[in-house]
C-alpha angles and dihedrals in degrees: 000000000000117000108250080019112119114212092319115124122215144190105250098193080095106059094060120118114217091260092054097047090060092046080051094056095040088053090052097058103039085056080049085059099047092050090049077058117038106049090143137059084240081040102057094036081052092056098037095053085050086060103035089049086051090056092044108269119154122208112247097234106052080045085056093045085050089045081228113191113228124218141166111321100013118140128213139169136186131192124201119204092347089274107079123040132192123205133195134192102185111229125214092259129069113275092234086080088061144247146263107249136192120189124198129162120222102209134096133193107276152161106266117199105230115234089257106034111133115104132124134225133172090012097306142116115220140172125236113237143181116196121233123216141015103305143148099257088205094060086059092066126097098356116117107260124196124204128233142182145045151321117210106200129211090262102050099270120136117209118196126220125206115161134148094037105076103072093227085050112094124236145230124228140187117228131230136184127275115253093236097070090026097108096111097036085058099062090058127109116257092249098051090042088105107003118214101268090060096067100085112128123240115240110174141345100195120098126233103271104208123192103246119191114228130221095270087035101261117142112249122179118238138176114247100240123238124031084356091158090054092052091043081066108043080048083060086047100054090041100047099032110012084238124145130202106252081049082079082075088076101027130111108202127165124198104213129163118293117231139065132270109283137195113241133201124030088275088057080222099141136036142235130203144115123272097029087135095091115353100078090070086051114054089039088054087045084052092047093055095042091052098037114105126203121342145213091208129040111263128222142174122198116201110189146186132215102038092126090069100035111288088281123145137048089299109040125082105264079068117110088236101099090045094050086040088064093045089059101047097052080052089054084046103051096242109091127132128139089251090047089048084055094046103054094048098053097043093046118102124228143199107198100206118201136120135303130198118268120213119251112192088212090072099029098150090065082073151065103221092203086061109027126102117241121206117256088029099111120256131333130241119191109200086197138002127180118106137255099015095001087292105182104013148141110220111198108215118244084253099065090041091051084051095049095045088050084057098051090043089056097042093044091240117165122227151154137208119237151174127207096248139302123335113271084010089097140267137194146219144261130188085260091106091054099054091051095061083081090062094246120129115255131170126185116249143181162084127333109240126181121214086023115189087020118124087259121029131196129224145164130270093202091048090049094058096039091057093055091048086052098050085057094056097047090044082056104037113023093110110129 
């Protein structure tokens, strides 16, 4: 929405001065990196601490070893389970007033291997997998996938898998049936289409070939009787990774599309590329943090995991870490009591950044076109989610939406206002509602993306650019 502008939406690409537009492509491609990077929740926290370090920022438990003091401008981070990650930028005044905060989640719907998932049929080898999030089971099939995590071994090493991404890697497939014999298949229900337990991922179709001595001594090569191609592959596991197949029980490994972000149209205006859901808040919050300056109020930025599944675990929001991070850091401070602890969090401010649903003129009637987010418009706020009389959701007051939309105004941000879709047609969820159990105001926040949930989504540069501008301005301005 255009500053001065009243409940028109517009295309932005427009207002850009020629500096801008090159920050704006230098923005995009760096977000294009860090997806090429970060397709996992430990990838993305790898690649986030290496920038981080590089800015200054100290890792909250050697701070706490040393009993650091923390003072104005200090920066600190701290990662739980190598899957969620906190940042703070410590304002001028005492945290018990409250912070600035942006929230963000890290992961993205998936193909999961399941502890035990090696077997062969029909001579090949497959993986057993579960899929994770809410997805289309029929878009998984026949796109090249590619496999990433990590191992953990009976003795403590962790052995790191990476494969699909590099061109000369190979890659893993589901299967689906020919259209020729596909009559049947047809009548089915979308959903049932390909039900859950087909999508295992194939991994190999040659046998073990084994060095067999002959009768005179002489080598002959010989197939290794039952499930050979299953062990052909588990062969391929010890040699190239020194893994064994009882090492998947302690594994976490995600099937995700193989392949790297990609521009798309011949404007190179969007952007195409797995994971955007939720990585391009992200990476635009990670970016806010990184650009904002000194600060009245105490900034911070949450990363989590699990929000796909409903912010459950030790690592999703709905985990005591961020509370117990703050803790720690008001210790570090000098300003930490119980009741201090309480009153910083309900009087923080928070911008729960996470997708909106972009319109898509091929299924125009999902959607109200008077709230609904375009792509190219600027950033998205949702007022409320949750789905079939705002079930679920979190619903920002009139008082917190008239402050942000002070700040944007100031700051010459562009947004628009949004719903995810008409009313009784669906909805979703964020961690917004989680956040607010504390009594601070939060309103959800974001970018626009099309075939959201999809193995590639689609997004706007010019979106992408406008969110992390107005992260900034709410980092410098929230205060009620």
């Amino acid at each position: 929405m255009r500053p001065g502008s009243v409940m028109e939406n517009k295309n932005i690409w427009g207002i850009y001065s020629a500096e801008q537009l090159t920050e704006l492509e230098e923005h995009a491609k760096e977000y294009m990196d860090f997806l090429d990077n970060g397709k996992t929740e430990r990838e993305c926290i790898d690649t986030i601490v290496n920038r981080i370090e590089k800015d200054g920022y100290q890792e909250l438990q050697s701070l706490i070893k040393k009993n650091n003091v923390l003072k104005e401008g200090d920066k600190v981070y701290s990662v739980w389970m190598n899957k969620s990650i906190v940042m703070f930028q410590i304002g001028k005044k005492p945290m018990a007033e409250g912070m600035n905060i942006l929230g963000a989640h890290l992961d993205s719907p998936r193909l999961d291997i399941k502890q035990n998932p090696v077997y062969e049929d029909g001579g090949f080898a497959y993986l057993d997998t579960h899929y994770y999030g809410g997805v289309k089971k029929y878009q998984w099939v026949t796109i090249p996938l590619s496999i990433h995590g990590v191992v953990i071994k009976k003795d403590g090493t962790t052995v790191e898998i990476n494969v699909g991404e590099n061109e000369d890697d190979p890659v893993f497939f589901v299967s689906d049936l020919l259209i020729h014999l596909a009559a049947e298949q047809l009548e089915k229900k979308a959903s049932k289409v390909i039900e859950g337990e087909a999508l295992d991922i194939i991994v190999g179709n040659k046998p073990l070939v084994i060095e067999k001595k002959g009768e005179k001594g002489e080598k002959n090569k010989g197939k290794d009787g039952k499930d050979a191609v299953k062990k052909g592959i588990l062969a391929i596991l010890k040699e190239n990774y020194d893994i064994e197949e009882e090492d998947f029980i302690s594994a976490e490994l995600e099937v995700v599309p193989a392949g790297k972000a990609r521009e798309a149209g011949f404007d190179r205006s969007m952007i195409l590329a797995y994971g955007q859901d939720d990585r391009i808040c992200a990476f635009s919050s990670l970016k806010a943090m990184l650009e904002v300056k000194e600060t009245e109020r105490t900034a911070c930025c949450i990363l989590v995991d699990k929000e796909e599944i409903g912010s459950v675990g030790a690592t999703g929001m709905q985990s005591k870490f961020f509370e117990n991070a703050v803790a720690e850091v008001m210790n570090l401070a000098g300003d930490y009591s119980e009741l201090k602890v309480r009153r910083c969090l309900a009087s923080s401010c928070m911008l729960s950044s996470d997708v909106s649903s972009a319109f898509d003129p091929a299924f125009a009637s999902c959607f109200d076109k008077k709230n609904v987010a375009y792509l190219g418009n600027g950033m998205v706020f949702n007022k409320f989610t949750g789905s079939r009389g705002k079930s679920g959701s979190n619903d920002a007051n009139a008082e917190y939406m008239g402050h942000i939309r002070a700040i944007f105004d100031k700051e010459k941000i562009h947004f628009q206002t949004a719903e995810l879709g008409k009313v009784d047609v669906g909805g979703g969820g964020t961690i917004a509602y989680i956040l607010a159990l504390y009594g601070m105001n939060v309103i959800d926040s974001g970018v626009a993306v099309m075939n959201m949930h999809a193995p590639w989504e689609a997004t706007s540069k010019a979106d992408v650019y406008e969110a992390k501008r107005g992260y900034v301005a709410f980092l410098n301005n929230a205060s009620l």
